[in-house]
N, C-alpha and C positions, 0 to 999 in steps of 0.2 A: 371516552378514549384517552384523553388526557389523566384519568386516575388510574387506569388501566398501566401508562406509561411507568407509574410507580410502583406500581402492586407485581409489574414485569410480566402482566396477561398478554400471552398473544394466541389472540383464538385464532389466525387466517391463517392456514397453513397451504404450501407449494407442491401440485401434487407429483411434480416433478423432482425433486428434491429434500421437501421434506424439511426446506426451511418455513419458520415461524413469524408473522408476523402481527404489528400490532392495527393493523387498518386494511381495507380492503384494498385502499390506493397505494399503501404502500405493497402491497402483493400484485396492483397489476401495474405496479412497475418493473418490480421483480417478475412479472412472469414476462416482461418485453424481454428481459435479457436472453430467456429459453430461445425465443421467438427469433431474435436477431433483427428487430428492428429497428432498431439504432445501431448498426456495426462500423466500426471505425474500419474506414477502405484501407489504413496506414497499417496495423496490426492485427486486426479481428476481432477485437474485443468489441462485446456487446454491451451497450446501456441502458441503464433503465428507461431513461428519456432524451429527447433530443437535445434539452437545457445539458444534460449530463452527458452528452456526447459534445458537443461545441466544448465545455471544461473541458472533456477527455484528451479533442485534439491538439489544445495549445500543450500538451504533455512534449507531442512532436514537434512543435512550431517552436517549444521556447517561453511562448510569452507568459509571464508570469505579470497577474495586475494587481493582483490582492496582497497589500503589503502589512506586517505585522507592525504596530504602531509603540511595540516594547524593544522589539528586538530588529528591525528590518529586513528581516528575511521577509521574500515575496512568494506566492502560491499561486499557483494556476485555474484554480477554482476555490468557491465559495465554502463548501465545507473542509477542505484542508484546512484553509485558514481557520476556522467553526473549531475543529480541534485543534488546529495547534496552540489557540491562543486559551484551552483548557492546561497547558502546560506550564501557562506562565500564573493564571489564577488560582493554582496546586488545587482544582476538584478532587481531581483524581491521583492524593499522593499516597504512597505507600509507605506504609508506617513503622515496616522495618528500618529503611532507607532512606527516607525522605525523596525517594525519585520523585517527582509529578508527571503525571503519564493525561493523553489524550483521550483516553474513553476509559467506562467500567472496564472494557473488555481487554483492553491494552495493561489495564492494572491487574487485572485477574490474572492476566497471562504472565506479568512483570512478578507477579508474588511466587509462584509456579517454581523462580528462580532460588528462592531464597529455601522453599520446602525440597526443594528438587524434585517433586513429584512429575511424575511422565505417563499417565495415565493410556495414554494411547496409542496402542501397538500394532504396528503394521504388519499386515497377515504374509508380506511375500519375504521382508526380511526378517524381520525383525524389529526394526526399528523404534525406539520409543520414541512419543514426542508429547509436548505440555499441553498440547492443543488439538482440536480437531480440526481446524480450520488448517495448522502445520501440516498435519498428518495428512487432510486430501489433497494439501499440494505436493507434497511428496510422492501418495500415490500415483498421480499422472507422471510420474517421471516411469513407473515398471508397468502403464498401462499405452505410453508409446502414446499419449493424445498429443503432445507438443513435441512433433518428433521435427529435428532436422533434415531438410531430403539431401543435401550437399553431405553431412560427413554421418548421419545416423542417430547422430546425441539429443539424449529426451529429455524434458524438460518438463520442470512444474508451471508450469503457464507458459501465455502466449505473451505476456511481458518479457518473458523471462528468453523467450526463443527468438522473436525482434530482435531482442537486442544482441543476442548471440549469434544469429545470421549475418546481421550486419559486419562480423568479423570474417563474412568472406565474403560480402560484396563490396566491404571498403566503403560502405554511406557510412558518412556523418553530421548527421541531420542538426546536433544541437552545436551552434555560435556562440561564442562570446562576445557579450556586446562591447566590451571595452578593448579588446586585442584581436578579435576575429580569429581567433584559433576554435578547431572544430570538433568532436565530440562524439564517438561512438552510444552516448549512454548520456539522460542527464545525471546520472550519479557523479560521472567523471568532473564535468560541464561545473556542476555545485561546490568541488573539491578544490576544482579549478580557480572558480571565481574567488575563494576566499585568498588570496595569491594578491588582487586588487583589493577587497574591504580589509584585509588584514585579519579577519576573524581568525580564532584561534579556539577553538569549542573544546579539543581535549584537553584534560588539567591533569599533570600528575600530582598522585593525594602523594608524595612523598617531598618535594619540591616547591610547589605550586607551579610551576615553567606550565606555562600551556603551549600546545601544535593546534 
């Protein structure tokens, strides 16, 4: 199994979708997701396991425990941290650019950029995209799966529709532990915090001034 990991065999295939994988247990984790036996009551999203449902839910709580020991940004589960800390060891950098990206598959799609290649075209508009994984979230937005029932607007996931709901029922589920101000999104919440550590991640290549 483990040679296999290299050689990028994956004999177990999903007969519901038709993804690939490389173990039988990683297929009947994937096939709980089908299943819905791990469903998050807060959003709907389904997990492979209940380990990965417990990670799922401090998404909504906040808590972040798994702290990066280069950079101290903190994660909420075991394998965010798993890849983000491939970005600091550059596995995965790109050799155009020098970016260091999180997985093969974040680099594959990071290079995409540099060829401009858009291989994947969407049958109701048009639309190209670098990815297929882009492209079938896209598709759920003209197939009405993440529809809102308040104003109609569809969406490519049910992340995506949470957190767009929530702008008319007024939750805001994510805190700041240092100010207690509250949070529609934790994207916001992340953007926020750096306001107290001071981080400052974008750089202008013209200046050096980072925001």
């Amino acid at each position: 199994m483990h040679i296999e990991s290299h050689a990028g065999e994956k004999w177990y295939s999903c007969s519901q979708c038709e993804k690939r994988f490389l173990s039988t247990g990683a297929l009947c984790g994937h096939r709980n997701i089908h299943r819905g036996k791990y469903k998050c009551t807060e959003c709907g999203r389904c997990c492979g396991s209940n380990q990965d449902l417990v990670e799922h839910r401090r998404i909504h709580s906040g808590e972040k425990l798994y702290s990066c020991g280069e950079c101290e940004k903190r994660f909420s589960s075991r394998i965010a941290i798993y890849y983000h800390t491939n970005i600091h060891s550059g596995k995965y950098k790109c050799t155009e650019c020098g970016k260091c990206c999180q997985s093969s598959r974040h680099l594959a799609r990071h290079r995409q950029t540099h060829s401009g290649d858009k291989l994947y075209l969407c049958g109701e508009c048009e639309k190209r995209f670098s990815s297929r994984v882009a492209l079938n979230y896209h598709t759920n937005i003209h197939s009405g799966k993440y529809k809102c029932t308040e104003c109609g607007k569809c969406w490519q996931s049910m992340r995506h529709l949470a957190r767009h709901s929530r702008s008319h029922s007024g939750e805001k589920p994510f805190e700041c532990t240092v100010c207690s101000i509250r949070f529609t999104s934790s994207q916001l919440l992340v953007i926020h915090s750096r306001i107290h550590s001071g981080e400052k991640p974008y750089l202008c290549g013209e200046c050096e001034k980072r925001f």
